[in-house]
DRENKE-880031 format. One record per residue (C-alpha): residue in three letters; x, y, z. Coordinates in nm, 4 decimals. Layout:
! residues N
r|east|north|up
ALA|X|Y|Z
...
! end
This chain:
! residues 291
r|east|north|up
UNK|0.2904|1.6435|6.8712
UNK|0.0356|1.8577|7.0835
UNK|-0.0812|1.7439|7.3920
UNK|-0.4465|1.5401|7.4143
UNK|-0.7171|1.7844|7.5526
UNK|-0.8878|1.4710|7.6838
UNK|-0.8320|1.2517|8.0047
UNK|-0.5396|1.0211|7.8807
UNK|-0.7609|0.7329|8.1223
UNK|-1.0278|0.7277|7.8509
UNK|-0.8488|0.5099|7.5920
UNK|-0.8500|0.2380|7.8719
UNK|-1.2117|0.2612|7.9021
UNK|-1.5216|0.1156|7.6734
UNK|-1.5800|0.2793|7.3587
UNK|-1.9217|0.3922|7.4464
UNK|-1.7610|0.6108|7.7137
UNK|-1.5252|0.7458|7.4334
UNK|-1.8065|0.8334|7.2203
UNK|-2.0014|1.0187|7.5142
UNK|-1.7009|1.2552|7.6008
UNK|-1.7114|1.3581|7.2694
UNK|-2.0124|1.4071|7.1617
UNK|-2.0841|1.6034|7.4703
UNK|-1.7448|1.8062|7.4321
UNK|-1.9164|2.1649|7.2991
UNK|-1.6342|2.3923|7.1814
UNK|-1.7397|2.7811|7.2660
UNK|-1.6612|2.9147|6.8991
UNK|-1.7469|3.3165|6.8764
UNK|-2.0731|3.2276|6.6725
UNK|-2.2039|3.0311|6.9259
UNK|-2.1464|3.2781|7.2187
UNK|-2.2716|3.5677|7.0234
UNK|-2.6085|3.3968|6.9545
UNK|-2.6085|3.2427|7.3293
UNK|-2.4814|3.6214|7.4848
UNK|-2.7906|3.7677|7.2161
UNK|-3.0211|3.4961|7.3378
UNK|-2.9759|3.5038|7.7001
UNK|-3.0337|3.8765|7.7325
UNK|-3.3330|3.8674|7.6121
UNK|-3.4550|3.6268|7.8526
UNK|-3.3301|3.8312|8.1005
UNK|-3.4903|4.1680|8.0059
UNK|-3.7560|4.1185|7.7244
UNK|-3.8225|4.4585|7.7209
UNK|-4.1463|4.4118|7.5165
UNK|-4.0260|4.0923|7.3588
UNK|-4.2848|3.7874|7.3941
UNK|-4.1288|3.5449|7.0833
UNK|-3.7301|3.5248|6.9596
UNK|-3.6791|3.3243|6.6607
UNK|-3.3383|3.1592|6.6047
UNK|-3.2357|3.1434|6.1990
UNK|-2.9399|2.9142|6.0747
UNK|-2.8762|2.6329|5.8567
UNK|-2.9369|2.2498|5.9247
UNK|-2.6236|2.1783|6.1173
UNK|-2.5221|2.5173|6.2130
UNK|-2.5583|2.4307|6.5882
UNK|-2.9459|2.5007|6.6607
UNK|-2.9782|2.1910|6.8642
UNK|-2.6113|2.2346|7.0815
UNK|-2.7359|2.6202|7.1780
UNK|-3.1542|2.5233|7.2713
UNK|-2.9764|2.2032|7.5404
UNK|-2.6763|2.4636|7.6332
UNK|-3.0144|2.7064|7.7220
UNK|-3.2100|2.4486|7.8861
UNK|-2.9584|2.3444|8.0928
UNK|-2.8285|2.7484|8.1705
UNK|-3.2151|2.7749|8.2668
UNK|-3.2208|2.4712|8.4930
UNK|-2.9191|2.6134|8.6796
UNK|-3.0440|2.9807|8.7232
UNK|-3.4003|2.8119|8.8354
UNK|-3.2044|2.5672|9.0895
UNK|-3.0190|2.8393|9.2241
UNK|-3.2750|3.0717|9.3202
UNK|-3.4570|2.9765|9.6394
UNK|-3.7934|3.1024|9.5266
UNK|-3.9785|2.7596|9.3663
UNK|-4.0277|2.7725|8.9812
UNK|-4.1250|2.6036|8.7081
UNK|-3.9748|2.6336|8.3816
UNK|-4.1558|2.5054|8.1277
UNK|-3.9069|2.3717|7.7820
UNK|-4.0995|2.2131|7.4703
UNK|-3.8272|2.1173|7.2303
UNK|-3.9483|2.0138|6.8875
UNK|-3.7610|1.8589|6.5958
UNK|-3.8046|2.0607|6.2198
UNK|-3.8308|1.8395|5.9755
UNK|-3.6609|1.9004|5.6842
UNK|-3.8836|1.8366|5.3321
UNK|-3.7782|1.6400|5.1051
UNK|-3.9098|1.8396|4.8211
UNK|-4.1063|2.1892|4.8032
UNK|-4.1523|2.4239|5.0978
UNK|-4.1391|2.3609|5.4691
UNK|-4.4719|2.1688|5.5952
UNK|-4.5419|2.4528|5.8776
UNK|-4.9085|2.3051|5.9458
UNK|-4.7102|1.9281|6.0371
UNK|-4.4615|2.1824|6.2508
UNK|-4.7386|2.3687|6.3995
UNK|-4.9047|2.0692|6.4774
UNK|-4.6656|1.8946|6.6486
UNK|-4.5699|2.1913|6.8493
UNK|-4.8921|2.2252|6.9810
UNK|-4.9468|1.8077|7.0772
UNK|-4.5988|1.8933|7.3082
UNK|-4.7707|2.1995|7.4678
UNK|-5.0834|2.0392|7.5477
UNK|-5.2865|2.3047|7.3394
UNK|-5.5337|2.2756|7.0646
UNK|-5.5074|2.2394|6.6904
UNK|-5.7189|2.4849|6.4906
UNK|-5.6723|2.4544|6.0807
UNK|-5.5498|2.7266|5.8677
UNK|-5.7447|2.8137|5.5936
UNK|-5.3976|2.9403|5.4107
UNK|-5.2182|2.6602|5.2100
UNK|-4.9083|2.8009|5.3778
UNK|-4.7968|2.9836|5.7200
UNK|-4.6402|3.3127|5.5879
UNK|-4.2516|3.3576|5.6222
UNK|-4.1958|3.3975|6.0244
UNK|-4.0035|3.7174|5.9520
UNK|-4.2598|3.8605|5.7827
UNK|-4.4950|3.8665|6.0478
UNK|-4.8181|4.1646|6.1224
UNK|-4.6945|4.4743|6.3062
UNK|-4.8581|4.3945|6.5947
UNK|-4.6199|4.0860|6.6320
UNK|-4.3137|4.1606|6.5021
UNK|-4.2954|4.4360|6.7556
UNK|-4.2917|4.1644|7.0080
UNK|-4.0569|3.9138|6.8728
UNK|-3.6628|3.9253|6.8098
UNK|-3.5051|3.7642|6.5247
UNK|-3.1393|3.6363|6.5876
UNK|-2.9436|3.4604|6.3037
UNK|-2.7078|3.1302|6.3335
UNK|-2.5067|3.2045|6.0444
UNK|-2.2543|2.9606|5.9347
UNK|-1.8730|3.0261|5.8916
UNK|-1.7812|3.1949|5.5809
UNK|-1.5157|3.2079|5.3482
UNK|-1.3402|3.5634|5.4508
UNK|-0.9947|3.5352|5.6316
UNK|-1.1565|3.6279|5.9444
UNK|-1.4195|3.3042|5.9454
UNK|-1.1676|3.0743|5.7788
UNK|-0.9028|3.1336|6.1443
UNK|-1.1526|3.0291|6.3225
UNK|-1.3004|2.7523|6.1498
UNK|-0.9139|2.6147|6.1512
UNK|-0.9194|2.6823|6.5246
UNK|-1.2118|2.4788|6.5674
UNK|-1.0856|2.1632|6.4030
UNK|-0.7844|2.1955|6.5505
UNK|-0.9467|2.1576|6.9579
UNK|-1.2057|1.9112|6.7591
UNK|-0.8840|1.7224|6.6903
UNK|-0.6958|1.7429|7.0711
UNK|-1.0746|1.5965|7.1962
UNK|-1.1049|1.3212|6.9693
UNK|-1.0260|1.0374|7.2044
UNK|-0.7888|0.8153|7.0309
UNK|-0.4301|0.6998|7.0472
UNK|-0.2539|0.8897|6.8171
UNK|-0.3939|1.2433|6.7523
UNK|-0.5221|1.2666|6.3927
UNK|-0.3969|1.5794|6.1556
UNK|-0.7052|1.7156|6.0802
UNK|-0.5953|2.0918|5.9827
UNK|-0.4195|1.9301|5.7114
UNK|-0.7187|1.8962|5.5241
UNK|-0.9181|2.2103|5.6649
UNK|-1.0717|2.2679|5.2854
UNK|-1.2048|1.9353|5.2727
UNK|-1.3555|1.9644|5.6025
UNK|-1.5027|2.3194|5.5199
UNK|-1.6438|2.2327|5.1846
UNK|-1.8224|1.9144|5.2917
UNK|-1.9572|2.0738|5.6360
UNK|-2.0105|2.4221|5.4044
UNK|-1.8978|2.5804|5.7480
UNK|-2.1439|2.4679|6.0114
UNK|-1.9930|2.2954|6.3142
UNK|-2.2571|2.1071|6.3745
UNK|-2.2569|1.8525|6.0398
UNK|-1.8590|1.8538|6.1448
UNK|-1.9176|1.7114|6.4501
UNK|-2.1429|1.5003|6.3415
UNK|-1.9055|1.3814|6.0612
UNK|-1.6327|1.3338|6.3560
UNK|-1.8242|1.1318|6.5705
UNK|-1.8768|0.9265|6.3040
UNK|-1.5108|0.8727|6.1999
UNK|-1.4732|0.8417|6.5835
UNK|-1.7182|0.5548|6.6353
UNK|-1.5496|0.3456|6.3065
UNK|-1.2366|0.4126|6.4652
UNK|-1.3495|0.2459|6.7922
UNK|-1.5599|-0.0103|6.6303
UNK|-1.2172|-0.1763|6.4246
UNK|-0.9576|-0.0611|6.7213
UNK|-0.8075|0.1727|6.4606
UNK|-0.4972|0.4098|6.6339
UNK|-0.5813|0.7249|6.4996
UNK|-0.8765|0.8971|6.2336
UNK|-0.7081|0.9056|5.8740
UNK|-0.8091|1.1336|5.5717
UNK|-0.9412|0.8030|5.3804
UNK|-1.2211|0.7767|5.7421
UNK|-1.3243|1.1397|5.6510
UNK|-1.3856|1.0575|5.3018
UNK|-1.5561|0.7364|5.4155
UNK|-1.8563|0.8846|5.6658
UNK|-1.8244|1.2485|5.4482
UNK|-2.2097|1.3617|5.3660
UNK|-2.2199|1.2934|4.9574
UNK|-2.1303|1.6455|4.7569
UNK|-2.5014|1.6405|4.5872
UNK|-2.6263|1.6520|5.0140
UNK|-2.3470|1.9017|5.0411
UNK|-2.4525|2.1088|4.7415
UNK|-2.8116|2.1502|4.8733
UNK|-2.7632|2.2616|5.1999
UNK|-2.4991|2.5074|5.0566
UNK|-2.8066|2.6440|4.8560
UNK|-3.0554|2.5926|5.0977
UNK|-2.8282|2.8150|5.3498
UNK|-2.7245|3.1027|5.0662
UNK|-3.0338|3.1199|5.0233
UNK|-3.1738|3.1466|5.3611
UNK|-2.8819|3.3922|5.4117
UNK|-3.0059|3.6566|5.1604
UNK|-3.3205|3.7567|5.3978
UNK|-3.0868|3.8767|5.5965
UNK|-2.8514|4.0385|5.4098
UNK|-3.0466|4.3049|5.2664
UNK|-3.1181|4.5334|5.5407
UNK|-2.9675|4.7901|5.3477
UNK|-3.2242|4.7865|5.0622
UNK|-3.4727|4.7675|5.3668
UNK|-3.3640|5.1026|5.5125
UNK|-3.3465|5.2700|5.1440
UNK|-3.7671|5.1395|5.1422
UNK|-3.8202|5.2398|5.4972
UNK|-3.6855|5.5936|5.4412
UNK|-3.8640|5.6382|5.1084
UNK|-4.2011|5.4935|5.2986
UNK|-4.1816|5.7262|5.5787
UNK|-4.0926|6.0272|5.3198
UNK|-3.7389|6.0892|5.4218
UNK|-3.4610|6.1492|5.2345
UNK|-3.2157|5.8417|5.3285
UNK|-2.9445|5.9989|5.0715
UNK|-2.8425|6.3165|5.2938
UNK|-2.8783|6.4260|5.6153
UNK|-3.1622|6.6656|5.6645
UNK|-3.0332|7.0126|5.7723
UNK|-3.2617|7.1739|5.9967
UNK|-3.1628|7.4834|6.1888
UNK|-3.2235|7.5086|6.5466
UNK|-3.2766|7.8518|6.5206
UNK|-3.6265|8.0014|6.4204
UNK|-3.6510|8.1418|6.0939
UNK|-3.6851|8.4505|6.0195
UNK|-3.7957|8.7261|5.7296
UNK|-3.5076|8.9168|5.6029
UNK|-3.5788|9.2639|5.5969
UNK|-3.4403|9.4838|5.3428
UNK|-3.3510|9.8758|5.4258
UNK|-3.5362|10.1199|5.2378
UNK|-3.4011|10.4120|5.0655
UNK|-3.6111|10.7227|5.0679
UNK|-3.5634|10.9081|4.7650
UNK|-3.6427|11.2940|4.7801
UNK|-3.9229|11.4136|4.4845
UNK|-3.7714|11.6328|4.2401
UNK|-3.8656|12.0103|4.2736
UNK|-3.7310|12.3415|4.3084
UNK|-3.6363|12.4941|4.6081
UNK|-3.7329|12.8000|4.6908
UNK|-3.4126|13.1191|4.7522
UNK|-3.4808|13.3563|5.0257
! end
């Protein structure tokens, strides 16, 4: 059996303190520090860049990455002995329930949090964020969350992360969670954040009747229905297609512009010049005179 990657001293304590190591245990998967690494860098040197817009699915890990930044930007502040202030809004999107996301309700709210004035739209709908005037999208960066995938590549390390979710979970005996992997995967359609979710869930049931250990028939028990499951699989392939043909982009961008995005364009370095053909003088016909 592998050893518990929590303090052994927390099964003697309450179960609330149980439930707070875990769900503040963050597990640095590669997604997560690529988006943080992409993130953070910006901050750092904008170079031009006023807005960056983070993309992903409900449950992806959104939430985990904006408190890991807001706590990385409390730190850098603290530790610099100029005084600043650093200013954080977070606001929740809500997800519809039907139809398109309510952007003016979004908008709305964002604004009460800043303190700033609400002026209507006289458009039904904000346009897509991606698709935003020249002028704007110059300025802004647009990262994407993606979930885990189904090549071999995302499938290791979705295993990997259950298997550390598993050494954290802070019960007696340490649950076999990799043994059902494509359960997990299909009814968290990749995204560690509705898996941790579903864990501390099992986790808190297992507290609540003193069980020893988190069983396949708990996971089954607090698993998101497969109709919710189906949706946000949709909902995220979906999403996942504005971003997935940048290639079509190019071929639109080239043909735009008036380029030719099939071949390299072969241009000499060398100035051109006329060819010049010898001539041939040709002697008139006539007779010579004899001396």
């Amino acid at each position: 059996m592998a050893k518990a990657g929590f303090p052994v001293s927390l099964l003697a304590e309450e179960g609330s303190a149980r439930l707070s190591y875990f769900r503040q245990f963050v597990i640095a998967h590669p997604r997560l520090k690529e988006i943080d690494g992409a993130l953070w860098s910006t901050i750092l040197e904008p170079a031009g860049v006023s807005l960056v817009f983070v993309y992903g699915p409900t449950g992806v890990g959104k939430t985990t990455l904006r408190r890991h930044l807001e706590s990385r930007l409390k730190e850098e502040g603290c530790g610099r002995h100029e005084k600043r202030h650093l200013a954080v809004v977070g606001v929740d999107a809500i997800p519809p329930d039907a139809g398109h996301f309510a952007w003016r309700d979004f908008y709305r709210r964002t604004l009460k949090e800043l303190e700033q004035p609400f002026l209507p739209e006289s458009a039904d709908q904000a346009p897509t964020l991606r698709n935003l005037s020249g002028q704007l999208s110059r300025r802004s960066r647009h990262l994407h969350f993606s979930r885990y995938g189904t090549s071999g590549e995302d499938l290791k390390v979705f295993r990997s992360i259950i298997y550390n979710l598993q050494l954290h979970l802070p019960v007696a005996r340490t649950p076999n969670l990799i043994k059902h992997w494509e359960y997990l995967y299909a009814r968290s359609i990749g995204c560690t954040g509705i898996l941790k979710d579903w864990l501390v869930r099992c986790l808190a049931a297992a507290i609540a009747d003193k069980s020893q250990t988190i069983t396949l028939k708990r996971l089954e028990e607090y698993a998101l229905p497969a109709s919710q499951c189906e949706r946000i699989a949709t909902e995220a392939i979906e999403g996942e297609r504005y971003f997935t043909d940048e290639e079509e982009s190019s071929r639109r961008l080239m043909g735009l512009l008036g380029l030719n995005a099939g071949a390299e364009a072969n241009v000499s370095t060398q100035p051109e010049t006329a060819a010049i053909t010898p001539r041939v003088i040709e002697r008139k016909p006539r007779r010579d005179k004899i001396e």
